[in-house]
VOPAGU-2260 file (C-alpha; in pm, 1 decimal, decimal comma):
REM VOPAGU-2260
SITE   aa  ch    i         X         Y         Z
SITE  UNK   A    0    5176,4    3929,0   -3675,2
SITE  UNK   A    1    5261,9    3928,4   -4049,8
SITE  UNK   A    2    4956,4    3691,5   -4251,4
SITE  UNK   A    3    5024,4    3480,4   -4448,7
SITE  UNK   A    4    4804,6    3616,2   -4796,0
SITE  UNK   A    5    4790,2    3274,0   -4936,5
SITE  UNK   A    6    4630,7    3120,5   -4641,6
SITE  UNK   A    7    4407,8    3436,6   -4527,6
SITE  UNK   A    8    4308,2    3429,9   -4913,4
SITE  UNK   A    9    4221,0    3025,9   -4939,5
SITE  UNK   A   10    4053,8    3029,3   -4603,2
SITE  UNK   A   11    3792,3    3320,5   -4686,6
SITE  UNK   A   12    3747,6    3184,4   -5061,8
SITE  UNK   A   13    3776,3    2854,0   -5058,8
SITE  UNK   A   14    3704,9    2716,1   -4662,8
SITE  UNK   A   15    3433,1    2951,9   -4499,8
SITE  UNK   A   16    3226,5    2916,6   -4847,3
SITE  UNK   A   17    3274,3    2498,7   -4806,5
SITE  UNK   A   18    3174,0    2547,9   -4469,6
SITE  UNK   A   19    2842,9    2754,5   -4494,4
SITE  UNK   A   20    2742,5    2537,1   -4762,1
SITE  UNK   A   21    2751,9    2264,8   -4496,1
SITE  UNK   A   22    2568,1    2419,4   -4239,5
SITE  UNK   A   23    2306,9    2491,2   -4489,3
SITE  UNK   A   24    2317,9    2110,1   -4631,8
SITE  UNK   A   25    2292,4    1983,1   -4222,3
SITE  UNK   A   26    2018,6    2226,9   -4138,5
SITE  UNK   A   27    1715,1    2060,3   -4211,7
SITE  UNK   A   28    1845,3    1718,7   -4034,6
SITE  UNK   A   29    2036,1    1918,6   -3703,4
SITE  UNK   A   30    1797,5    2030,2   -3455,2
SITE  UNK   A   31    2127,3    2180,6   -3291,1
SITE  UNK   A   32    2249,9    2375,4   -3583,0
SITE  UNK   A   33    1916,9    2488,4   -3655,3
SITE  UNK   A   34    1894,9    2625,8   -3306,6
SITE  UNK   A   35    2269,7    2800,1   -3334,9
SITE  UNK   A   36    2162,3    2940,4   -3661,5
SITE  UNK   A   37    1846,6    3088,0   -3557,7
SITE  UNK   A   38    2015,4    3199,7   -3229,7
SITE  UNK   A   39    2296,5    3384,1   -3349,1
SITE  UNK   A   40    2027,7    3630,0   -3520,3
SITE  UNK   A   41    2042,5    3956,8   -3367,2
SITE  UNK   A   42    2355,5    3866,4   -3196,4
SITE  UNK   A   43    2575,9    4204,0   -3304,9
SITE  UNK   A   44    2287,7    4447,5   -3174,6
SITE  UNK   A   45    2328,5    4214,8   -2847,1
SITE  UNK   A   46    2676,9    4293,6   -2842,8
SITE  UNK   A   47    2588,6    4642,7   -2926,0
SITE  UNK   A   48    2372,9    4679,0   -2602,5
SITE  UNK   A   49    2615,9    4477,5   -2367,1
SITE  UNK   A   50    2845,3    4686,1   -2468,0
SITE  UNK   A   51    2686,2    5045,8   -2378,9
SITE  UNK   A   52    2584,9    4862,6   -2032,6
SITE  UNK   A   53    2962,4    4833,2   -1965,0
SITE  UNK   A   54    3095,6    5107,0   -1701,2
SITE  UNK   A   55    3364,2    5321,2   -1902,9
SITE  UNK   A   56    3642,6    5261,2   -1640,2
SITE  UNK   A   57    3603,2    4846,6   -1684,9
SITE  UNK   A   58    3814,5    4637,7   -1960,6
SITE  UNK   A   59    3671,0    4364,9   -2140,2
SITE  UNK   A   60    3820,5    4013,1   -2108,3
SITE  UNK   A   61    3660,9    3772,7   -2392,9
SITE  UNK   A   62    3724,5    3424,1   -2307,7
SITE  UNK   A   63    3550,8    3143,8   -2564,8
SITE  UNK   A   64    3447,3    2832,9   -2460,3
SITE  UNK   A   65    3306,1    2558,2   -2729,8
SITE  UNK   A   66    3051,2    2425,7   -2494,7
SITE  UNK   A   67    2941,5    2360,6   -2105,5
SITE  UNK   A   68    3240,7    2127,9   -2085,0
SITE  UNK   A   69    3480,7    2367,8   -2181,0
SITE  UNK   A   70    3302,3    2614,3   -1941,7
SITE  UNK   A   71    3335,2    2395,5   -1643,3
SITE  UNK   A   72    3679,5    2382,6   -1732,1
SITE  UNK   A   73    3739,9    2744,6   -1675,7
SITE  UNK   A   74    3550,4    2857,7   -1447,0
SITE  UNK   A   75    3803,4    2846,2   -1170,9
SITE  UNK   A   76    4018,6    3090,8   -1434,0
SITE  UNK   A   77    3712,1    3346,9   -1479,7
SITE  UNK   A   78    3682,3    3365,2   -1057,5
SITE  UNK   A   79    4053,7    3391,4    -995,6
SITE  UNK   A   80    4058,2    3673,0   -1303,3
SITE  UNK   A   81    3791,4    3864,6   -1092,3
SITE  UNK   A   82    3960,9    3853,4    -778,1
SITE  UNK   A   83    4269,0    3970,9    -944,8
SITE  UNK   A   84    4145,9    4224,5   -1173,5
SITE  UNK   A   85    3835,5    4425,2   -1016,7
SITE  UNK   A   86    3835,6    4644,0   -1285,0
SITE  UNK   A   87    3729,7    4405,4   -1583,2
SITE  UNK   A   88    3417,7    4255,8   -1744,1
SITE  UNK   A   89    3411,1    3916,7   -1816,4
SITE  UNK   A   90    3210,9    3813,3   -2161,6
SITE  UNK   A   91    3204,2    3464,7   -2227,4
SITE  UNK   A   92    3125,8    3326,1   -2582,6
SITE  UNK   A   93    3026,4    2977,4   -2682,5
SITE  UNK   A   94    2977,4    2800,9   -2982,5
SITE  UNK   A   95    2778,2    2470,8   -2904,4
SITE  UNK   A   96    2391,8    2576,1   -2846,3
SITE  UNK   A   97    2413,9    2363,5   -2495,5
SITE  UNK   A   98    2661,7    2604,0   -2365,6
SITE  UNK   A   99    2380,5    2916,1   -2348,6
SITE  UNK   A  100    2183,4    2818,2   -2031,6
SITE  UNK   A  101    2470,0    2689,7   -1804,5
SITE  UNK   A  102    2714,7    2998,5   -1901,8
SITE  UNK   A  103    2477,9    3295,6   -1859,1
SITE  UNK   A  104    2343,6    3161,7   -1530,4
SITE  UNK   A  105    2671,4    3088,6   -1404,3
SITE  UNK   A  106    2771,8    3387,5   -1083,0
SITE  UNK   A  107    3172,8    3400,4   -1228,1
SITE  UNK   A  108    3021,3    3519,4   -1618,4
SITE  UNK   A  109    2907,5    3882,4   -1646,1
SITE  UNK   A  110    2806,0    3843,5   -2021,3
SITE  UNK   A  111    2732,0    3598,5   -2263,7
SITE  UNK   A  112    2670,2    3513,6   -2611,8
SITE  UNK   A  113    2776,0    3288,5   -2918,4
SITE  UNK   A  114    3106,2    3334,3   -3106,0
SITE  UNK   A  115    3013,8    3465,7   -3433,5
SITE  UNK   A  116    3056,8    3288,0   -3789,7
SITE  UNK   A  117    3398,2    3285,4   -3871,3
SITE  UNK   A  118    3416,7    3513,8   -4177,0
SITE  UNK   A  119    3648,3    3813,3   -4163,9
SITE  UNK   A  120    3400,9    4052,3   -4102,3
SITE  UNK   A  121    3176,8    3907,9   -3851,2
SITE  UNK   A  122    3518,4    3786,4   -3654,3
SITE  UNK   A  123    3671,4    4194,9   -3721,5
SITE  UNK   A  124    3309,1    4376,2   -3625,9
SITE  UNK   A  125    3314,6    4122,9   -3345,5
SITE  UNK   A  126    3645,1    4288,9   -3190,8
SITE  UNK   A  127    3516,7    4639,1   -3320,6
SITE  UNK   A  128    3223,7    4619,0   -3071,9
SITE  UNK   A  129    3345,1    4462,5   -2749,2
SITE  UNK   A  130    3698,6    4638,9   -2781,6
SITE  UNK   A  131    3862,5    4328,5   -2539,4
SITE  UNK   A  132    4170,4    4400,2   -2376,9
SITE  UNK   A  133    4254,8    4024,1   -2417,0
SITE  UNK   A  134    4091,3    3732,2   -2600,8
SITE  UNK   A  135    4094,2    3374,8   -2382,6
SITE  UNK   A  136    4036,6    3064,5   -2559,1
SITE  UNK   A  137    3992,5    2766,4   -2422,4
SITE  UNK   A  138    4083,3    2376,7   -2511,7
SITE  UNK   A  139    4024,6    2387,8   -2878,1
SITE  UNK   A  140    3810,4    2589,0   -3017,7
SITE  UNK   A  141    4046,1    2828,7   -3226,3
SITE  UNK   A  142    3934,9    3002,4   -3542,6
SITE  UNK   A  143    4158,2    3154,2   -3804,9
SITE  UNK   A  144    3962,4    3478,5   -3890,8
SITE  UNK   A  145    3917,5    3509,1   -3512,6
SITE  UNK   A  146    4282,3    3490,9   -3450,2
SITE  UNK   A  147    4362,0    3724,1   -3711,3
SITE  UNK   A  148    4110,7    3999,0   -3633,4
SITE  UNK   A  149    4231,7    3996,0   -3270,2
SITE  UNK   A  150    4586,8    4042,9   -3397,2
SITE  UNK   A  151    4489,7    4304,3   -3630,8
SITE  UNK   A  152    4353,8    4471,1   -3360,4
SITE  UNK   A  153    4633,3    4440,4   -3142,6
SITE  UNK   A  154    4417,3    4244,9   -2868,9
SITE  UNK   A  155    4633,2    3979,3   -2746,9
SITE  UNK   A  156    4507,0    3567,0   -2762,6
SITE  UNK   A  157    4616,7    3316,9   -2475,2
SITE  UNK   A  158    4521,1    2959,6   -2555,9
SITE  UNK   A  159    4454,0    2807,9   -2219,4
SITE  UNK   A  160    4433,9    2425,9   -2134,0
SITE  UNK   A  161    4591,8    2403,2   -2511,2
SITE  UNK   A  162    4601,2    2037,4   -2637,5
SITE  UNK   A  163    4674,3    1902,7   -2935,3
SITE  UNK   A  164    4652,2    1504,7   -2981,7
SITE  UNK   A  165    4865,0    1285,3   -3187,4
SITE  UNK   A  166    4592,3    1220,3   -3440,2
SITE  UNK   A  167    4437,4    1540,3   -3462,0
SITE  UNK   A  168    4377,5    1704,8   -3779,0
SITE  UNK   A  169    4573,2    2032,7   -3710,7
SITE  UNK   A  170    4871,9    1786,7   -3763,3
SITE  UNK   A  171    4729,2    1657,8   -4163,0
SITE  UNK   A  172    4955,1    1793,8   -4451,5
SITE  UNK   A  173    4710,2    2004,0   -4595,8
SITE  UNK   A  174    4608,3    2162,2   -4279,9
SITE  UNK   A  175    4985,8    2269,1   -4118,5
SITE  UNK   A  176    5013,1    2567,3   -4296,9
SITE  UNK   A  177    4704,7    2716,5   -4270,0
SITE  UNK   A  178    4707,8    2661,8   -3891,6
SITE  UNK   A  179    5084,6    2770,8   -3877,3
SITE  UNK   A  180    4958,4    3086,7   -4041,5
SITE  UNK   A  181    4679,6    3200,4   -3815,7
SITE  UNK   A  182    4861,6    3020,1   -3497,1
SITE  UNK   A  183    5096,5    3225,8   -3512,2
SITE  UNK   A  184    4914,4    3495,8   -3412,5
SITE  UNK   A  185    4831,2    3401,0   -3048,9
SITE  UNK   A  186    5037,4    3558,4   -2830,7
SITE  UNK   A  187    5032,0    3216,3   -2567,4
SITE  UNK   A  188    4949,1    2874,8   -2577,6
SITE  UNK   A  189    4917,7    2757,4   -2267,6
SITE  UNK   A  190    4958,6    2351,0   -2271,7
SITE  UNK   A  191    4825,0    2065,5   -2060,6
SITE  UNK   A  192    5172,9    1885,8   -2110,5
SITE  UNK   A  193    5479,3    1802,5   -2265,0
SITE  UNK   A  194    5340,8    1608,7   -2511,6
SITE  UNK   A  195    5104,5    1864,0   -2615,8
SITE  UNK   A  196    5413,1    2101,9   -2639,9
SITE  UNK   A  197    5607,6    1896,6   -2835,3
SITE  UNK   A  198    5345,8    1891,4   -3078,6
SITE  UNK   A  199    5239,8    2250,9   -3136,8
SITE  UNK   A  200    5585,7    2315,6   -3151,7
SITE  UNK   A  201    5577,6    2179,3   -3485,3
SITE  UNK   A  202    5287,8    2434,4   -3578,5
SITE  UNK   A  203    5438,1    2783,8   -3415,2
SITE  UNK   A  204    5754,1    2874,5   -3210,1
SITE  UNK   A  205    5824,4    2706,5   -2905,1
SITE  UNK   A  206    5892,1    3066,0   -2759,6
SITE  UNK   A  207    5516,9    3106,6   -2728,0
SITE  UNK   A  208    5461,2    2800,8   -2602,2
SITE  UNK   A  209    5466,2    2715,1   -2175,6
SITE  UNK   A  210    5334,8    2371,0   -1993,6
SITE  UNK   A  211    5127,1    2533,5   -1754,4
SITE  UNK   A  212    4867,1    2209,7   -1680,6
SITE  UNK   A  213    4494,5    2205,9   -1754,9
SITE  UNK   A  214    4245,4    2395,4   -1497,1
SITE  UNK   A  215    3983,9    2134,2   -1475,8
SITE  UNK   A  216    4188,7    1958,3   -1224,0
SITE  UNK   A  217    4113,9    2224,7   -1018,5
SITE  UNK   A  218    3771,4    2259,8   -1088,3
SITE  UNK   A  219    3693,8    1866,8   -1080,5
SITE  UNK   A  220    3844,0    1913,2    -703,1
SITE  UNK   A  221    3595,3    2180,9    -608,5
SITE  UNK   A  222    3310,3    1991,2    -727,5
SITE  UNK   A  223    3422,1    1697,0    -557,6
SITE  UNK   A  224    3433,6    1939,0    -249,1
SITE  UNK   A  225    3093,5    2039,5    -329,8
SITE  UNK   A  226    2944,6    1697,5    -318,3
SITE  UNK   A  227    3096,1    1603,4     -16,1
SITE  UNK   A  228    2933,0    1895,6     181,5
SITE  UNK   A  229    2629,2    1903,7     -51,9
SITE  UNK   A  230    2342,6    1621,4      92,1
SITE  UNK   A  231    2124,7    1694,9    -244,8
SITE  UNK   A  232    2402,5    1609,7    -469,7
SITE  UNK   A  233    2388,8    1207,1    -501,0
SITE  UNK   A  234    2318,5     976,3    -281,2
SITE  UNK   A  235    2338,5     956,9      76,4
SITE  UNK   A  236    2588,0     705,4     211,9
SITE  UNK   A  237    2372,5     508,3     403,7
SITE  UNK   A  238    2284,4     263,8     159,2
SITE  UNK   A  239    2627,4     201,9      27,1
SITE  UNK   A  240    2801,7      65,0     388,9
SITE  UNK   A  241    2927,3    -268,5     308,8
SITE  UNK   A  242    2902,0    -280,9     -15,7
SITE  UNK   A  243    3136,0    -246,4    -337,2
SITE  UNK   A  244    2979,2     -29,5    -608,7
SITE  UNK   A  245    3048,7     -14,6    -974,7
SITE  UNK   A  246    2946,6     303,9   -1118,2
SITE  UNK   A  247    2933,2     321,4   -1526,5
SITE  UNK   A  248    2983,3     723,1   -1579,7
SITE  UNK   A  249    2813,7     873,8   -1899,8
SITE  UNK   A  250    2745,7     537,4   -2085,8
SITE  UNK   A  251    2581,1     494,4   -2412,1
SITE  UNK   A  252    2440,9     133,2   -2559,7
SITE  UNK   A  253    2797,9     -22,1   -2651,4
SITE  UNK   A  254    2937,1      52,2   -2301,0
SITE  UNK   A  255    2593,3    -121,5   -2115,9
SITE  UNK   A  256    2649,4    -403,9   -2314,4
SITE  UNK   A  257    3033,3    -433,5   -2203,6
SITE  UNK   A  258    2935,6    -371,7   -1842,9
SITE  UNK   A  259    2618,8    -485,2   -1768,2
SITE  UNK   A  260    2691,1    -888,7   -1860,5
SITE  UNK   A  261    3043,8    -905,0   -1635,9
SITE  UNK   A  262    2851,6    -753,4   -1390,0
SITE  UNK   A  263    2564,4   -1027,0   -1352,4
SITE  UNK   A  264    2811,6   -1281,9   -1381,9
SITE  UNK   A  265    3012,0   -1165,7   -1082,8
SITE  UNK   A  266    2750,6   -1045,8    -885,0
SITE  UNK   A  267    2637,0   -1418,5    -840,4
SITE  UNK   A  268    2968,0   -1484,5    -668,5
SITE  UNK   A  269    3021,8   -1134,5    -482,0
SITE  UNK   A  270    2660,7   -1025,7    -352,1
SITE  UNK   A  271    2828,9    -756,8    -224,1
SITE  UNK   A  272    2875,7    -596,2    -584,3
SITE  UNK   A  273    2622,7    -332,1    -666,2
SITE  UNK   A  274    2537,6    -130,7   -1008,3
SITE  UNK   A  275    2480,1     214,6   -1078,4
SITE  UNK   A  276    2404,8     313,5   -1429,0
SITE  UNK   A  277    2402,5     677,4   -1495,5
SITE  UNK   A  278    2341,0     708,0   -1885,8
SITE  UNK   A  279    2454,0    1008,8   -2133,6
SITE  UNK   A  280    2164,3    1067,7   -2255,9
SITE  UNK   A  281    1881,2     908,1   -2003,4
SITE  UNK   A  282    1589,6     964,4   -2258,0
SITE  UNK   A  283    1255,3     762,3   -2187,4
SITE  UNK   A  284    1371,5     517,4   -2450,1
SITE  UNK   A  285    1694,8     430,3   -2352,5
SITE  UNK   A  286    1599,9     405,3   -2033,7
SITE  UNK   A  287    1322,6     141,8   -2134,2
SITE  UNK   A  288    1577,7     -43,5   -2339,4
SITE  UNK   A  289    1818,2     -38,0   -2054,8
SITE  UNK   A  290    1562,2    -218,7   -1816,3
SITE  UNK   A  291    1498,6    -485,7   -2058,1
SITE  UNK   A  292    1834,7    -570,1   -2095,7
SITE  UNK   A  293    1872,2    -575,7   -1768,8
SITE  UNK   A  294    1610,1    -823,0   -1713,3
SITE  UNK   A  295    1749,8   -1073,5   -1942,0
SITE  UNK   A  296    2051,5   -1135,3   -1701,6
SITE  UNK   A  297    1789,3   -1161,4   -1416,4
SITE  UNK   A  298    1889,3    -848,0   -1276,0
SITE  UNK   A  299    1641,6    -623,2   -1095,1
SITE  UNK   A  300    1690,3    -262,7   -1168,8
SITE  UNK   A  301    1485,9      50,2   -1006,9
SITE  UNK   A  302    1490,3     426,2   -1110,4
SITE  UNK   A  303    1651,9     696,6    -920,7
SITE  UNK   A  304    1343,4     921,5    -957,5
SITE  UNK   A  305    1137,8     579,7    -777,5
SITE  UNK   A  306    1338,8     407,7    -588,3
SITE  UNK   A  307    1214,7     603,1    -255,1
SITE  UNK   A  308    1542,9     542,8     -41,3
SITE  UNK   A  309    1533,2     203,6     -51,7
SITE  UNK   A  310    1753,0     -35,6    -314,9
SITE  UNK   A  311    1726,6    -395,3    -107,7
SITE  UNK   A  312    1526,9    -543,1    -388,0
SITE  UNK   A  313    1727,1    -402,3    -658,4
SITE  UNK   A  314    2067,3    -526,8    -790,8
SITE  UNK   A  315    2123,2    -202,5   -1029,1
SITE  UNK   A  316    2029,4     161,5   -1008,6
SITE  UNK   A  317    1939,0     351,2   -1299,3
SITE  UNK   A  318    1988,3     716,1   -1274,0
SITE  UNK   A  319    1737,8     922,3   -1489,1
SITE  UNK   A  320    1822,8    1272,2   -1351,2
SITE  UNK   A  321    2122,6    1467,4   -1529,5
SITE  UNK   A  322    2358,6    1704,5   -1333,2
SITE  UNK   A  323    2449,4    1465,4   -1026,8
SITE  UNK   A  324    2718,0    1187,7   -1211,1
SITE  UNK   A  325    3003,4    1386,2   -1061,5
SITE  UNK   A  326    2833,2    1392,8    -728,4
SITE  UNK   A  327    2762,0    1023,7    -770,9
SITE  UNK   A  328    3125,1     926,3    -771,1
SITE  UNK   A  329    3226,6     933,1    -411,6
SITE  UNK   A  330    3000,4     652,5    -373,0
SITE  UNK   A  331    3197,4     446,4    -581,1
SITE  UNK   A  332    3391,1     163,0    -537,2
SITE  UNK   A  333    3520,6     129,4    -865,6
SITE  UNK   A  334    3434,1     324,6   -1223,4
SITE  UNK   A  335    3371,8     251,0   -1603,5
SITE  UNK   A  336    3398,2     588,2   -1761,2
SITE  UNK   A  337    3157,6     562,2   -2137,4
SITE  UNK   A  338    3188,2     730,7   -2482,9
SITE  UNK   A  339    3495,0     497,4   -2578,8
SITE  UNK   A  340    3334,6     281,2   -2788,0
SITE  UNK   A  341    3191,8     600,7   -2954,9
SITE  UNK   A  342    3341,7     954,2   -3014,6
SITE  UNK   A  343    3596,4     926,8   -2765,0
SITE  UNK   A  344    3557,9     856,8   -2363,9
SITE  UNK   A  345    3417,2    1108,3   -2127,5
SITE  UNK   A  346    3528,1    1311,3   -1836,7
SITE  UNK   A  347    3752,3    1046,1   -1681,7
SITE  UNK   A  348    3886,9    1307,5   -1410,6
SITE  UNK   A  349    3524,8    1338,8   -1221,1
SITE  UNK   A  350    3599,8    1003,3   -1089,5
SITE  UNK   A  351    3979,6     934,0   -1050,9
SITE  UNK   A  352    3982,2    1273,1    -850,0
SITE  UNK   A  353    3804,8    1049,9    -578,9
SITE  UNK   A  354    4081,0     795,4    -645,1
SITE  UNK   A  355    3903,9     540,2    -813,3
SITE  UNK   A  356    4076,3     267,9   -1033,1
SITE  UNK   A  357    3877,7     310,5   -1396,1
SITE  UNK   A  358    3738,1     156,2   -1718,6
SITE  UNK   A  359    3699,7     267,4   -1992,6
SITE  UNK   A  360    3693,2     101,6   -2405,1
SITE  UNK   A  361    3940,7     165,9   -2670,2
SITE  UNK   A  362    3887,0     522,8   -2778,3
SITE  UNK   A  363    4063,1     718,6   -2565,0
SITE  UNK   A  364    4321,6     894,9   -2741,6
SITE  UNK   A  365    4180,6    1232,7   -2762,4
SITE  UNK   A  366    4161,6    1252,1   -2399,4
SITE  UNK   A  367    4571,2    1295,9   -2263,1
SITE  UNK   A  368    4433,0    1233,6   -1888,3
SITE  UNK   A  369    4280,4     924,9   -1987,0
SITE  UNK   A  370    4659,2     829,6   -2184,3
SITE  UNK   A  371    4818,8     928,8   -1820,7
SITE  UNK   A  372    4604,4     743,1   -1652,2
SITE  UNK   A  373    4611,4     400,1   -1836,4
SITE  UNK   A  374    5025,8     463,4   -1850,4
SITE  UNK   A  375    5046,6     475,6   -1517,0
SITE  UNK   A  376    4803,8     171,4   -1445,0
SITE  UNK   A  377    4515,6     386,7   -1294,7
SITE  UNK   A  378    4320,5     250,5   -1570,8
SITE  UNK   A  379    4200,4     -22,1   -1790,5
SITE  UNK   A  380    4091,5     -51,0   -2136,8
SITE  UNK   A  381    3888,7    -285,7   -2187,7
SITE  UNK   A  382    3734,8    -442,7   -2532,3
SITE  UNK   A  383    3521,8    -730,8   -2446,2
SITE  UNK   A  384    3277,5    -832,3   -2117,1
SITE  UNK   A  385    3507,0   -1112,3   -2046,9
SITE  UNK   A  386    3765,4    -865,9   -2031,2
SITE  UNK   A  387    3593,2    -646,7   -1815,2
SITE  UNK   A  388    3504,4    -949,1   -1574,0
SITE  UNK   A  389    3888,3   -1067,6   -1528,7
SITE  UNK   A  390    3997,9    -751,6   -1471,0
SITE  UNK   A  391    3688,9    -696,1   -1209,6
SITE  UNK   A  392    3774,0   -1019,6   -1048,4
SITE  UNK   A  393    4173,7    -940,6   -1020,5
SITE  UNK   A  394    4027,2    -647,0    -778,5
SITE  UNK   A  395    3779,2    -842,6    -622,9
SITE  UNK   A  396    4014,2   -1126,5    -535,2
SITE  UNK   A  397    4345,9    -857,8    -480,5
SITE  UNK   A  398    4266,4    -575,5    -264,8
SITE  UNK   A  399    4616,7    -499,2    -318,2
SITE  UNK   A  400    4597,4    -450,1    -639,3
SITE  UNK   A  401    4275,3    -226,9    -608,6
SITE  UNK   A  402    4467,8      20,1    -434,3
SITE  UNK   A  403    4758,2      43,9    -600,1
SITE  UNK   A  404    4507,8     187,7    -881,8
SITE  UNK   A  405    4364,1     353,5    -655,5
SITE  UNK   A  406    4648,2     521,4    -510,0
SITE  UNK   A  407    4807,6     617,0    -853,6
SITE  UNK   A  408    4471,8     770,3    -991,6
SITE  UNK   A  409    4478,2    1003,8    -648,6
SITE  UNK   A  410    4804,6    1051,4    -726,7
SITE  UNK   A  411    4781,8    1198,9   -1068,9
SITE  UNK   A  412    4492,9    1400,8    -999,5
SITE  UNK   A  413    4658,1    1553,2    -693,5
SITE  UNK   A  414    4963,3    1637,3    -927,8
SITE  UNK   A  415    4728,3    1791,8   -1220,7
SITE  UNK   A  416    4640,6    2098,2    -945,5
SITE  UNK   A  417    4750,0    2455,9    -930,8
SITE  UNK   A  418    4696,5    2555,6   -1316,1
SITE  UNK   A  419    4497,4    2813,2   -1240,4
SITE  UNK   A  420    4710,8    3048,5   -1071,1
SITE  UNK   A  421    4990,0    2981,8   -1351,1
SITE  UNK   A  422    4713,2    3082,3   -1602,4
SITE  UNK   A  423    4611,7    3378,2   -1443,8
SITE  UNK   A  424    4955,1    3493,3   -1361,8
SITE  UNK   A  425    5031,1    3485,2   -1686,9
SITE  UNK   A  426    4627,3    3675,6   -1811,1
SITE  UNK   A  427    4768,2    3892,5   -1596,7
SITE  UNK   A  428    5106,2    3972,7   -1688,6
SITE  UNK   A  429    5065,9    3948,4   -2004,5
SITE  UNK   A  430    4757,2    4265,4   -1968,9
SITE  UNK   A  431    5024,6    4475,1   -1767,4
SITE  UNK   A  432    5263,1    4423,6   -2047,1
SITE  UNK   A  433    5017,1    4539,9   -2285,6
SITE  UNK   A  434    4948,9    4868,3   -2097,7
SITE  UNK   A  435    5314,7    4934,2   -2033,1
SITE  UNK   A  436    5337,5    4908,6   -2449,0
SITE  UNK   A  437    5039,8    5139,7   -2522,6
């Protein structure tokens, strides 16, 4: 890859400088970047010392993954790559401080550690060091001096589950030709869809471009196959027999307060209905705040860590334990996904891979399952609790029309499986290429 000078030049002047002044201005404020900063200390000796662990006969495969999400993502790619290539060592990086724990525990990763800063010669002693034989990156987190080290190096980049949405910033006039510069360097993108295609294509050749499909669908399936034959993940079924639950997935304040007041009002016409709340973040005070809102529609709610196997006297379950929501689902009769009144929505695949019609507010562009899904009429938006009530009762009162969601959110999921093997085929074509070259 030829660099662009101009570009190399104004990102290493003019961008990295803007940026470590803003780490520096966040710090005192961010417990998270705080933690990142203080973390990535030492982190070249560690690379240093993984590195002289490795047995001389194995190759290094970097892949990067922002944070847990984007982890959970691949995983299904890092245990296919093992079974396919015994001979390789598999270092994952991460950028997000919540990514640490879940990644270096996790049996498919035999080495772990942050991505370093993105200046030139962190991202070029970074390559020095681990020597990869192929740099995986996944979703979205691509950086320019990264990129351009690996080139430089002649260590080849494949962007896997690539996606690139139709507001994102890689698409702004100032930014196209700085990622069109350093883009150009990655030797795949691998994309989640033709939309996605489309729109890189704008940024670097369509030549390195391929619609391969997005690997979580494949690891949202295995969980879902974990749960099933897992008793301590969730609930057991027992208590759910003849009755319709509405599970709200990952919700913050804005999404209680859409789902929380059409529930109560239906609920006194369908006793049937039942709630399970299972917040983002289930601090002590949100969880208080929660149960008093609660209360004011006369609703009686009951903790997950109390409610001792028995919810006859309850009309909603709160869920104060983290790990289980995906676990939860298959419980479910229908879901509201959260975030979409925020940031953007949240994993809306844990649930429709059970086949569950969804809910979910207005912010859901970012997310090009959630677009499929709402296309297709596997899922509503909805802005308002009287909105979320009529299109509650249209179920409620049309079991026809709760399956044919139902039936079209199994059906997309279903569709969405098999990336992995595409990905690795190509991981692994494209490191057989490599050695026929050298």
């Amino acid at each position: 890859m030829r660099t662009n000078p101009f570009w190399f030049i104004f990102y290493n002047i003019v961008v990295i400088p803007l940026l470590y002044v803003a780490i520096q201005v966040t710090r005192p404020f961010n417990a998270k970047v705080r933690k990142g900063i203080q973390e990535h200390k030492g982190l070249f000796k560690k690379l240093a010392d993984i590195k002289n662990e490795i047995d001389s006969g194995r190759r290094v495969v970097v892949m990067h993954c922002a944070s847990a999400g984007e982890f959970e993502a691949a995983r299904p790619v890092l245990k296919k790559l093992r079974e396919e290539l015994t001979d390789v060592h598999l270092h994952v990086t991460y950028f997000s401080p919540s990514g640490g724990k879940p990644i270096s525990q996790a049996d498919e990763v035999d080495s772990s550690s942050y991505l370093p800063f993105d200046d030139m010669l962190s991202a070029k002693r970074f390559f020095s060091i681990l020597k990869p034989v192929a740099f995986l990156i996944v979703k979205h987190d691509v950086w320019p001096n990264m990129v351009w080290a690996a080139s430089k190096q002649n260590v080849p980049v494949v962007w896997i589950n690539a996606n690139l949405h139709e507001r994102s910033k890689r698409l702004g006039l100032l930014a196209r030709g700085l990622n069109r510069s350093f883009l150009s360097g990655i030797t795949g993108i691998l994309t989640v869809g033709d939309a996605h295609a489309c729109r890189l294509a704008t940024l670097v050749s369509p030549e390195n471009i391929e619609v391969i499909g997005d690997s979580r669908y494949d690891r949202t399936s295995e969980r879902m196959q974990q749960a099933q034959s897992d008793a301590d993940k969730g609930l057991s079924l027992s208590w759910t027999e003849n009755k319709r639950v509405i599970i709200g997935g990952s919700t913050w304040g804005p999404d209680q307060r859409m789902l929380i007041p059409a529930y109560a009002t239906l609920k006194k016409e369908y006793a049937d209905l039942y709630l399970v709340l299972v917040p983002h973040e289930p601090n002590q005070d949100f969880l208080a705040d929660t149960e008093y809102y609660l209360h004011g529609f006369g609703l009686r709610p009951v903790r997950y860590s109390q409610m001792n196997g028995n919810l006859s006297s309850s009309d909603v379950l709160i869920v104060d334990k983290v790990g289980i929501l995906a676990a939860l689902y298959r419980i479910a009769w229908v879901a509201y996904v959260g975030g979409a009144f925020g940031e953007g929505v949240h994993s809306v695949l844990e649930p429709a891979v059970y086949g569950l019609p969804l809910f979910f507010g207005p912010r859901y562009y970012m997310s090009y399952e959630a677009e499929s899904l709402v296309q297709d009429g596997a899922a509503s938006v909805v802005n308002s609790p009287d909105e979320m009530e009529r299109q509650l009762r249209v179920f409620l009162e049309d079991k026809s029309s709760w399956q044919r969601a139902a039936d079209i959110s199994d059906r997309i999921t279903r569709a969405g499986l098999g990336a992995t093997d595409k990905i690795v085929r190509y991981v692994v074509s494209t490191l057989q290429n490599q050695v026929g070259a050298s």
